[in-house]
N, C-alpha and C positions, 0 to 999 in steps of 0.2 A: 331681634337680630336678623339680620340679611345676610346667610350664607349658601345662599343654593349657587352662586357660583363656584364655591371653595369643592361642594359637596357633588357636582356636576361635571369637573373638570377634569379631563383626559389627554395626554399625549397623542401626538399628531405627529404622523413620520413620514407625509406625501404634503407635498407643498405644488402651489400654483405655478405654471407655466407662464403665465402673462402680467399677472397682479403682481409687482415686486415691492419690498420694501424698498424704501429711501434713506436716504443719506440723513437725512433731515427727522423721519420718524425714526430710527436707530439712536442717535444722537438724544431724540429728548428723551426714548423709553431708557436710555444706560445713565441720563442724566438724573431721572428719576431712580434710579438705583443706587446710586452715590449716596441718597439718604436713609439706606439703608443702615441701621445700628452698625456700628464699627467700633472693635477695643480701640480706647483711649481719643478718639478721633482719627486714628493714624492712616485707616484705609490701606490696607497693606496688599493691595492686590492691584491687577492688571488683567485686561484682557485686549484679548486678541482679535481682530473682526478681519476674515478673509472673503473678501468675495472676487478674486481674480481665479478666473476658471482653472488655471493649472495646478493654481495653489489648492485649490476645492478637491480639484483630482486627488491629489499625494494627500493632503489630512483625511480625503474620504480612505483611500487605502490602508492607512493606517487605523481606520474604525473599521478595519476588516470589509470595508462594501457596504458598510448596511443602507437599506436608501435612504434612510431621515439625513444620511450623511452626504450620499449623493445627491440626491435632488434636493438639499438645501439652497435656498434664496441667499442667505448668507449662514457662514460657520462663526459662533463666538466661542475661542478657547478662553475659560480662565485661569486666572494663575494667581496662587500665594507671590508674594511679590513683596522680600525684605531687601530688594536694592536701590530703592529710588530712595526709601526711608533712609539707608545709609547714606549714599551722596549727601541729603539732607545736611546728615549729622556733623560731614566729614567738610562740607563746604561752611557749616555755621560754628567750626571750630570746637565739636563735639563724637563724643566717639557711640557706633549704632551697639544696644545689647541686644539685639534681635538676631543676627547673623550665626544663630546658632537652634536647636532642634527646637526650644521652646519656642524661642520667636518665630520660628517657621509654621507650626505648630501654629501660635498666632494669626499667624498670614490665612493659613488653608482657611479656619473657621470663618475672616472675615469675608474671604472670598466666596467662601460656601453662601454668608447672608447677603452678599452681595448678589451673587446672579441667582438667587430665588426671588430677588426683591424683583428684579430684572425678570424673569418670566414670568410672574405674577400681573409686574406693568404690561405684559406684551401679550398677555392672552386678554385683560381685562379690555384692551382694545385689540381684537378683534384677530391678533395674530395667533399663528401655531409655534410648539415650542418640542423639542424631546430634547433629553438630556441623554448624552452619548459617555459612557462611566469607560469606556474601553481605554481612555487616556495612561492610567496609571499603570497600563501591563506593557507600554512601552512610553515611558517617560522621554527618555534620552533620546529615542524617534520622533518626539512631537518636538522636545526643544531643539535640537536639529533645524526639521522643517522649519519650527517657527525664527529661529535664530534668538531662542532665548541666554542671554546670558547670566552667569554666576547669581546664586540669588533668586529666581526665578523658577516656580517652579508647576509645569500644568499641569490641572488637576482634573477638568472634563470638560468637554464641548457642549454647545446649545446649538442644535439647528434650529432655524427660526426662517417663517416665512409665512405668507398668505394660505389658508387650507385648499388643498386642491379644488377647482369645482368639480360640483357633484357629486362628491364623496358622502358617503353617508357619515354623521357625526358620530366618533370612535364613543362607545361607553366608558364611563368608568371603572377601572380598578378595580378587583376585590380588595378590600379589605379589611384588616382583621379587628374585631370588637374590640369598643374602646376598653370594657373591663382587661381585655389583655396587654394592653399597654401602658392604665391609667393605676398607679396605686398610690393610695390615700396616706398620708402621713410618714408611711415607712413600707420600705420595696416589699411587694408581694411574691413570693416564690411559687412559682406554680407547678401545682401539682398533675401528676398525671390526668386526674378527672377536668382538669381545668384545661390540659392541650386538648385533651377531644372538645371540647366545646371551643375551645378559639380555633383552630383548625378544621372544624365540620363543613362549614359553609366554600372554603378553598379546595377541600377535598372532596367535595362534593359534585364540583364544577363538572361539565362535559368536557372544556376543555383541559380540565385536568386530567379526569383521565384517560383522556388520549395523549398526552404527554408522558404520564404512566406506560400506558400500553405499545404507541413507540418507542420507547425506549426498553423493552425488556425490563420494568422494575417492578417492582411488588406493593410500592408507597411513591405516592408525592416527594414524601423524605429524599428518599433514593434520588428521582430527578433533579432537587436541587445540589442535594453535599455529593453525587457523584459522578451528575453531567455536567451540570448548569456554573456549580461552583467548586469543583473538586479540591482537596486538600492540594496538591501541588502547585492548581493555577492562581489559590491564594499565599501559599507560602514568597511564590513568584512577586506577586504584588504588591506584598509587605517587604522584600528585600528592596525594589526596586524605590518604594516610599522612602522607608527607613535612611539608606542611601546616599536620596535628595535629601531629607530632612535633615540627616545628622554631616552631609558634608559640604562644609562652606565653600567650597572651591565650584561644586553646582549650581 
């Protein structure tokens, strides 16, 4: 097997000043995405390709600044997408069952396989990619900007573009041993002895903990469930989900 790409690869969030993508290489890497698995064939998603500066401006604002957001080549937002499948139904003299929380539901995952299939094409020839998760703590900001209508729902941005020159290439991720995510036959419950050892090597990091140490915590723990990701900024996230998903008039 030939996996030292999958096991080598890293997010990239400084994109090239002069090497831009094209119209044409865009086009064939989302066209190669489209064969991406999809429930039932239906393809239930949309995405959004901005590369008009002003537009770049307002979606980068809304990813709070971060650069992969600003100095992206081009932004792709995707979106669960059960409106087009309606028109479909409603033009072929049938009525859509999707316009409801399952089918929405539906939509996210396909979209989800969709633009992995989509960054996977786009780093394997030669581009950079980061995935911006900031979308879903302002939905109704992004479909706004984007002029999404009912049905339509964004789920996270791709900055995609040429790697800066001369940038050193970014390392990979820690991440955590497969035994802690891999169980055999029937789900493993892990026990205390079993977090220290999947957690050793993350908490070990330098840069952990100075992540720790700026932050006044005492654990890793701490930095993620009380800076990084605190209870209210997900309770927020899941309203604003929940929201889109279960109301058809979105």
């Amino acid at each position: 097997m030939e996996l030292d790409f999958f096991n080598r690869r890293a997010t990239v969030r400084r994109y090239s000043d002069s090497h831009h993508v094209t119209d044409s290489e865009l086009d064939a890497l989302l066209e190669a995405a489209t064969h991406a698995p999809s429930t039932g064939n239906m393809q239930l998603y949309s995405v959004i390709v901005t590369r008009d500066a002003d537009r770049k401006a307002r979606l980068a604002e809304l990813h709070f600044n971060q650069p992969a957001a600003k100095g992206a080549d081009v932004l792709l937002t995707f979106c669960a997408d059960v409106r087009r499948f309606g028109k479909w139904c409603a033009a072929r003299h049938a009525v859509s069952g999707l316009d409801n929380a399952g089918g929405r539901l539906t939509a996210i995952i396909d979209a989800s396989i969709f633009a992995q299939q989509f960054v996977t094409a786009a780093e394997q020839n030669g581009l950079a990619c980061c995935y911006l998760g900031t979308v879903p703590y302002n939905i109704a900001g992004f479909a706004e900007a984007l002029e999404l209508p009912a049905g339509v729902i964004p789920l996270f941005s791709v900055s995609v573009g040429y790697p800066e020159e001369g940038a050193p290439a970014p390392e990979p991720s820690d991440r955590l041993p497969l035994s802690a995510i891999v169980s055999r036959e029937t789900y493993h419950d892990a026990t205390e002895a079993d977090i220290d050892v999947y957690y050793a090597h993350k908490e070990q990091l330098e840069e952990s903990k100075r992540f720790v140490e700026e932050n006044g915590k005492q654990t890793l723990a701490q930095v993620y469930s009380e800076v990084r990701y605190p209870l209210e900024l997900n309770l927020s996230l899941g309203r604003q989900l929940l929201e889109a998903i279960q109301n058809p008039e979105k």
